[in-house]
ROFI-826648 format. One record per residue (C-alpha): residue number from 1; residue in three letters; x, y, z. Coordinates in nm, 2 decimals. Layout:
// ROFI-826648
REC_NUM_ala_X_Y_Z
...
//
This chain:
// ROFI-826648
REC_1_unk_0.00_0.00_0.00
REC_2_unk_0.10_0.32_-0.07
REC_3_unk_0.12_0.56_0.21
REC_4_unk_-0.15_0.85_0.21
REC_5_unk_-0.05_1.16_-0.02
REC_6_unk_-0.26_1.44_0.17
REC_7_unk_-0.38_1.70_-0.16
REC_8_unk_-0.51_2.01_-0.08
REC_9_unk_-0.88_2.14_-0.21
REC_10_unk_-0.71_2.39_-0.41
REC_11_unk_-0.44_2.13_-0.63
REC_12_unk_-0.75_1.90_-0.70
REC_13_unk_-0.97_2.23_-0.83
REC_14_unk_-0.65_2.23_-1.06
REC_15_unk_-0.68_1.90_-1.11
REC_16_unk_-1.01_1.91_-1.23
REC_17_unk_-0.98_2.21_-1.42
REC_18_unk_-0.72_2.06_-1.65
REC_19_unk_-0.95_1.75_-1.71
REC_20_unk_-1.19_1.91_-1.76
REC_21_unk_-1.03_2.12_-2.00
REC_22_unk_-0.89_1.74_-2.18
REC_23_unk_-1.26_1.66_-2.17
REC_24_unk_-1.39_1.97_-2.40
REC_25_unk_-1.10_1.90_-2.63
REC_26_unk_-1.20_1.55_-2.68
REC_27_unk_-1.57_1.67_-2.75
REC_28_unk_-1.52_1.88_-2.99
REC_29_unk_-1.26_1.65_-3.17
REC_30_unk_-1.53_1.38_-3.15
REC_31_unk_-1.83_1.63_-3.32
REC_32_unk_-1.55_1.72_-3.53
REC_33_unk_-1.52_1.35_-3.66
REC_34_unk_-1.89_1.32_-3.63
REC_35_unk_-1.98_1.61_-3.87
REC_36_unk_-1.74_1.47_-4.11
REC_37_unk_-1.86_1.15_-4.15
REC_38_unk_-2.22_1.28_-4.19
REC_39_unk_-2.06_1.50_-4.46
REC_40_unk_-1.90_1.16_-4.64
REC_41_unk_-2.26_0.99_-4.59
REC_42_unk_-2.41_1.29_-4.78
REC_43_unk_-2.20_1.31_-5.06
//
């Protein structure tokens, strides 16, 4: 077991900013990849 690494409230707001930061990115790559595909499907 590793011993207990004590984080304060503030490093995991980072934390969770920068994910969820990762996580818009991936979004809008996906809808990116999503619109294109409906644009091959039209054609």
């Amino acid at each position: 077991m590793v011993g207990v690494i004590s984080v304060t409230p503030g490093q995991l707001k980072q934390q969770a900013q920068v994910y969820l930061r990762a996580k818009e990115g991936i979004e809008q790559q996906i809808q990116a990849v999503n619109n294109m595909n409906n644009a091959i499907a039209q054609e």
